[in-house]
C-alpha positions, -999 to 999 in steps of 0.1 A, spaced: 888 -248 263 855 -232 253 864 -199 273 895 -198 252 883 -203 222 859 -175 228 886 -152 238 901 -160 209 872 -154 186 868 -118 206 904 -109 201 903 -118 166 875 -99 156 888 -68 179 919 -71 153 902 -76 124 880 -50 129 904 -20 136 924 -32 109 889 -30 85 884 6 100 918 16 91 917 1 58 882 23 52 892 53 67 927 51 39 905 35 13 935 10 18 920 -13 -14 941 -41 2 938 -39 31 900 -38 27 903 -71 6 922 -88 32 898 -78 59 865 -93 42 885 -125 30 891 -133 65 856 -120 76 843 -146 52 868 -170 57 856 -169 97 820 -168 82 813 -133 101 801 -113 72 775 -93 97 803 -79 116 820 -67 83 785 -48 74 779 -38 108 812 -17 107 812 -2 75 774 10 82 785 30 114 816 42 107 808 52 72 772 53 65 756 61 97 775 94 96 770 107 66 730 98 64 725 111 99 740 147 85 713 146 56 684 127 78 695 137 118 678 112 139 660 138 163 630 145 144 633 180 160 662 189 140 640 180 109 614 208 95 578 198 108 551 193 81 545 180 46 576 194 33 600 182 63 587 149 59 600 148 18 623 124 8 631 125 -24 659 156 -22 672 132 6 674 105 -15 691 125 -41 716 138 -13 720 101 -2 730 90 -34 757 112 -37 775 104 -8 769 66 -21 786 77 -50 814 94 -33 818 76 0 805 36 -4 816 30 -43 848 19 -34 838 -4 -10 813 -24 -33 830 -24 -63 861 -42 -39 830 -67 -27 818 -72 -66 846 -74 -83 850 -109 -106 863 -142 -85 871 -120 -56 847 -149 -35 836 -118 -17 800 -124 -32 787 -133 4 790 -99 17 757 -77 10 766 -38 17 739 -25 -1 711 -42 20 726 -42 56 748 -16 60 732 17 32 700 7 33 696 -10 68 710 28 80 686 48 56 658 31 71 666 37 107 674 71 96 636 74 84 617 57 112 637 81 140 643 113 119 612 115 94 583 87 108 557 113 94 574 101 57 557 65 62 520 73 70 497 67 46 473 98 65 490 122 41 484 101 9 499 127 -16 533 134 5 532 92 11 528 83 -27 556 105 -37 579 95 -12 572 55 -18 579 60 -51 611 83 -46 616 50 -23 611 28 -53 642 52 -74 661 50 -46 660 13 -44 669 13 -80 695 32 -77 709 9 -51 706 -17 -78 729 -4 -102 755 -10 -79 747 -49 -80 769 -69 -107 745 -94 -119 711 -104 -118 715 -131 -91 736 -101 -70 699 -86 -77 677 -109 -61 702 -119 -35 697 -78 -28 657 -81 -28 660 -113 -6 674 -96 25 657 -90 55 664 -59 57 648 -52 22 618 -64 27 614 -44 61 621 -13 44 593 -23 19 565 -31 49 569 0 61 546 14 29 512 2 39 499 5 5 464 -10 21 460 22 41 465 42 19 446 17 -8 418 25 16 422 60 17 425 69 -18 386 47 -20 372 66 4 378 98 -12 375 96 -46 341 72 -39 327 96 -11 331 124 -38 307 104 -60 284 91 -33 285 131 -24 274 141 -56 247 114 -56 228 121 -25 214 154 -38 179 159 -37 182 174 -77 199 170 -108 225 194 -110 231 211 -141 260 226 -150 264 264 -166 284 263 -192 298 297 -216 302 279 -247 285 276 -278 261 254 -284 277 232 -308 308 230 -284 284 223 -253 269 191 -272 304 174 -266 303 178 -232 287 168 -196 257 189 -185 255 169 -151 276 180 -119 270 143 -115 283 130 -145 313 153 -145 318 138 -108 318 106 -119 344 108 -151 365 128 -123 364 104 -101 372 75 -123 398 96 -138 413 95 -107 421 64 -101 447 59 -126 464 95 -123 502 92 -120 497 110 -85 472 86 -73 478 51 -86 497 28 -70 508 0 -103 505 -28 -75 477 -22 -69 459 -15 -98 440 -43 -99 421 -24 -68 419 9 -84 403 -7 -114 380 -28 -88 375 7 -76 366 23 -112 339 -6 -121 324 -1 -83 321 38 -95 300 30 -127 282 5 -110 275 29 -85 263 56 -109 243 33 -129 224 19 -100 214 55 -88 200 62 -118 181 27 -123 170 31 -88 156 67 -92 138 60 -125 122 29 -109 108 49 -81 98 77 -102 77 50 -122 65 31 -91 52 71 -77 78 65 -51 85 98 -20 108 94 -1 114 56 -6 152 58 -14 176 76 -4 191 88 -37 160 85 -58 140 117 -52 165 135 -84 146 119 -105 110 120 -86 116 160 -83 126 156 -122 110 176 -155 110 155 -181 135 177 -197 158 173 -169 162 133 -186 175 149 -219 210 155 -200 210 124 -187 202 107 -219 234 132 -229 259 124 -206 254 86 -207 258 85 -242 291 109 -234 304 89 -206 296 57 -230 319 68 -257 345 87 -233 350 45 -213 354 31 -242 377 56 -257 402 81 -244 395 66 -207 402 29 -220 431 41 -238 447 59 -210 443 31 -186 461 1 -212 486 28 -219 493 33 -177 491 -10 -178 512 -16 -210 538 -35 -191 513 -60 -181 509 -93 -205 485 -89 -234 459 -114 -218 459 -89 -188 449 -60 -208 421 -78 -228 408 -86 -192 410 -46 -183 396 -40 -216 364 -60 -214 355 -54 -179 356 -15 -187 335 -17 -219 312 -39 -197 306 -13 -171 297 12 -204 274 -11 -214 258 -11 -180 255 28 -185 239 23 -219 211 -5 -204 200 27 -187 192 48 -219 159 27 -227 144 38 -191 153 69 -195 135 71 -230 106 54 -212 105 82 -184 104 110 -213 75 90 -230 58 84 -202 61 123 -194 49 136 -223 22 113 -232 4 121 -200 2 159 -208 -12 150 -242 -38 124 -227 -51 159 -204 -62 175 -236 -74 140 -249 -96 129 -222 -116 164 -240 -130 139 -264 -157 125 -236 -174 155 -244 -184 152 -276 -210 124 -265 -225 155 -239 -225 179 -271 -246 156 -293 -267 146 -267 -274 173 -251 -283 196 -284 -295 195 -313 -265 204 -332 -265 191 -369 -240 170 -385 -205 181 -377 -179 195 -408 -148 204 -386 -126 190 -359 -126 198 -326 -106 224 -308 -90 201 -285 -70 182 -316 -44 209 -319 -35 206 -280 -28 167 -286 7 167 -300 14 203 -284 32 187 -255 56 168 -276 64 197 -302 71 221 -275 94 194 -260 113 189 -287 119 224 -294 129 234 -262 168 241 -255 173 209 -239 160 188 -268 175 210 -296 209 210 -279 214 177 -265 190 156 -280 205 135 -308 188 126 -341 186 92 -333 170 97 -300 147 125 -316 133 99 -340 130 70 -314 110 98 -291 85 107 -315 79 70 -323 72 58 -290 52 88 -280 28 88 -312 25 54 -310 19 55 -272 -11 85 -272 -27 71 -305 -33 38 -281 -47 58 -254 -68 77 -284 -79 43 -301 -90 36 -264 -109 64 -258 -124 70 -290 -134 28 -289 -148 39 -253 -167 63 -266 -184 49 -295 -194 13 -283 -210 39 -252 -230 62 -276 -240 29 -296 -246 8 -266 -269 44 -251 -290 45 -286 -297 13 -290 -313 13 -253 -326 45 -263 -343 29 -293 -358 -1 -273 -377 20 -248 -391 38 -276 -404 15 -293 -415 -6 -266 -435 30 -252 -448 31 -293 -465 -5 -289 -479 5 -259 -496 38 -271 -504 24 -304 -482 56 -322 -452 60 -345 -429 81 -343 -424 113 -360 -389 105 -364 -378 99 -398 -352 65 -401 -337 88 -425 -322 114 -398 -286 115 -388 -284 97 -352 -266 117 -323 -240 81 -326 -237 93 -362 -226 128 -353 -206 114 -327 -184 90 -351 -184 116 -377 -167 142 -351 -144 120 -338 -138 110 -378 -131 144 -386 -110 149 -356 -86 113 -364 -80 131 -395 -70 161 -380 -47 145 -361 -36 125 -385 -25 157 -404 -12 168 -370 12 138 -369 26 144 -405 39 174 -396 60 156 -374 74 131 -403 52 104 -389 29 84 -412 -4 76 -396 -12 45 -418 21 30 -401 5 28 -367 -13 3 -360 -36 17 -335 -41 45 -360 -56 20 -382 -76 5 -353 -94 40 -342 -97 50 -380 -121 19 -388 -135 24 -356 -154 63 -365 -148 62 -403 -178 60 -424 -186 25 -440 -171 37 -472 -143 47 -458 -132 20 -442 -107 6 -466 -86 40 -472 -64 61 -450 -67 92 -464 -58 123 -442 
């Protein structure tokens, strides 16, 4: 009974199937109906697919995609599927319309049937994987991109011939569909997309040297822009993550993973090099020796193209990206929004090192011309020289360092008013402490020498019985020693209005003016 029921079944669907092939190759519209009612009736929809896709489909995609790769061109261009696609679509138009618009139409109960999925799109992708394999590797990542989104048209295009929203889904729900989709290994090419765009940046950072950039503009125009091959590596790169011909929208949230681990990665090479640089680190860190090997005003660009790259994030970059992510919910894009303006932030918790490298610089030129002052205790000593009524030469040299910093080209260019000011601050403030130091040194030394100096005469006096033919009237060699050093605070203290800073506003100007000023001049600043 079973043998003839099978029998049965065959000879039946032998029937039904040359009368299907007869009714497509007439576009007989009722005899097509017929057909699929009594495919579905005998619940053998896959047989009704299976013959439509290779006696219609199969034919006409193997003419646009043959399935001998050696009939296709070799190369980037061979492997293109996007005029395919268009071709494709055509003969979907002009071929297969008929045919679903029989299996859509209203209460025809011919719903079950899904030509789009296993017959077109079942026979596209076999067409792919034998005729153009090359289309589906991610090694290529340009040509891949632009085919998986030409993929992403076409599959749009094949559902505009659905009738409903359910008809829709039921389309994304086949097998078949979701094959085609696995064959896009976004990961791979996820992966490969990283390692270029970070390698260019790690690239860029594992030079020995800051790399300035020569630019044929105007000054004024030059201000606006990076002076780092660096910098300009790093706004490149995260530029590049959300260009139309890189970004992949599901997966974006890895391409902005991928633009925070860039900043981060920036950041952290300049942290690292100014920390070695203060520590007196060679050769420590890979990465580091830029800013080892660095003038100080090699720092002025950097101070520039942080405070560029700063505004840049959390302008026209964060305003591209939320435009590229504007179909994502509103609580999405406050997340994007944040997490960008954080990694500025982390570029601008650099800027106070930086300064402090700059200070640092400058202050220890100035302190070579300082550390002059230890000779004035020799000169008073060692002569006879009477009561001094100008400054020393070495005064003018003090500040020189820092005026000719800031007006070199780097400083007059790129350095902003704001930074200008802070510098001058934090340098004044920083050699008058090391002046206070060595002025204090100096005097308790001379004062500490002639009071010894005192005792042992007048200790060899009580033993010879004689005075000394030194009037107590005389101007000491410690009183020629504060009045110098008096003289030459004042000097300098001219030296730093010149540079719109008060004196009398620094505190250890104060301190080292009471320290050589004369007793009645103690209570006044006067310069």
């Amino acid at each position: 009974m079973e043998k003839r029921i099978q029998s049965a079944s065959l000879v039946l669907d032998a029937s039904l199937g040359h009368c299907f092939v007869d009714g497509l190759e007439h576009r007989d519209e009722n005899a097509i109906y017929n057909c699929l009612r009594a495919y579905a009736a005998i619940d053998n929809t896959t047989g009704a697919e299976d013959i439509f896709r290779t006696t219609v489909v199969s034919p006409l995609i193997e003419r646009i995609i043959p399935h001998s790769s050696s009939q296709v061109g070799s190369g980037p261009l061979g492997d293109e599927l996007e005029g395919d696609y268009q071709l494709i679509m055509e003969c979907i138009e002009k071929e297969c319309k008929f045919l679903l618009e029989i299996s859509s139409s209203a209460n025809s109960g011919l719903h079950v049937f899904d030509f789009l999925a296993n017959s077109i799109l079942k026979e596209v992708l076999l067409a792919i994987q034998k005729g153009k394999p090359g289309a589906l590797s991610p090694g290529r990542p340009t040509e891949f991109l632009k085919n998986y989104k030409s993929s992403l048209v076409f599959l749009a295009h094949l559902e505009g011939y659905c009738a409903s929203r359910s008809a829709v889904s039921k389309f994304r729900s086949e097998a078949v569909y979701s094959e085609f989709m696995k064959q896009w290994n976004l990961g791979v090419y996820s992966s490969l997309r990283f390692q270029e765009i970070a390698g260019a940046l790690d690239s860029a950072l594992m030079v020995t040297a800051l790399t300035p950039v020569q630019k044929s503009h105007a000054k004024h125009e030059d201000s606006l822009e990076l002076t780092l091959q660096q910098s300009i590596t790093l706004l490149e790169s995260l530029r590049s993550c959300w260009r139309e011909e890189v970004l992949v929208i599901s997966c974006s949230d890895k391409f902005l993973r991928l633009s925070l681990q860039l900043l981060s990665r920036y950041s952290t090479w300049l942290s690292s090099g100014l920390g070695a640089r203060r520590m007196g680190r060679t050769g420590s860190n890979l990465g580091s020796e830029w800013a080892i090997s660095a003038v100080p005003e090699d720092f002025i660009y950097v101070m520039h193209d942080i405070n560029r790259l700063v505004t840049e994030l959390g302008g026209d970059y964060l305003q591209s990206v939320l435009e590229v992510l504007s179909s994502c919910p509103s609580e999405v894009l406050d997340l994007v929004k944040q997490s960008i303006l954080h990694g500025g932030k982390s570029l601008k918790d650099v800027l106070p090192q930086i300064m402090s490298t700059m200070t640092e610089s400058v202050v220890e030129k100035s302190v070579e011309d300082l550390r002059q002052l230890k000779g004035i205790t020799t000169t008073y000593r060692m002569t006879n020289k009477p009561l001094p009524v100008r400054h020393s030469p070495y005064v003018s040299g003090i500040l020189r360092p820092l005026q000719a910093f800031l007006d070199g080209e780097q400083a007059t260019t790129y350095l902003t008013r704001e930074a200008r000011h802070e510098l001058i601050q934090s340098v004044t403030e920083a050699i008058t402490n090391r002046y206070y130091e060595l002025a204090s040194d100096t005097v308790n030394l001379a004062r500490k020498t002639e009071s010894s100096l005192l005792r042992i005469r007048h200790n060899a006096q009580r033993r010879t019985g004689t005075s000394s033919d030194v009037s107590d009237n005389n101007v000491s060699d410690t009183d020629k020693i504060c009045m110098q050093l008096f003289l030459d605070v004042q000097e300098y203290g001219r030296n730093l209005a010149s540079l719109g800073v008060k004196a009398a506003n620094i505190s250890a100007y104060r301190s080292l003016w009471q320290c050589v000023a004369p007793p009645d001049r103690q209570n006044e600043i006067n310069v």
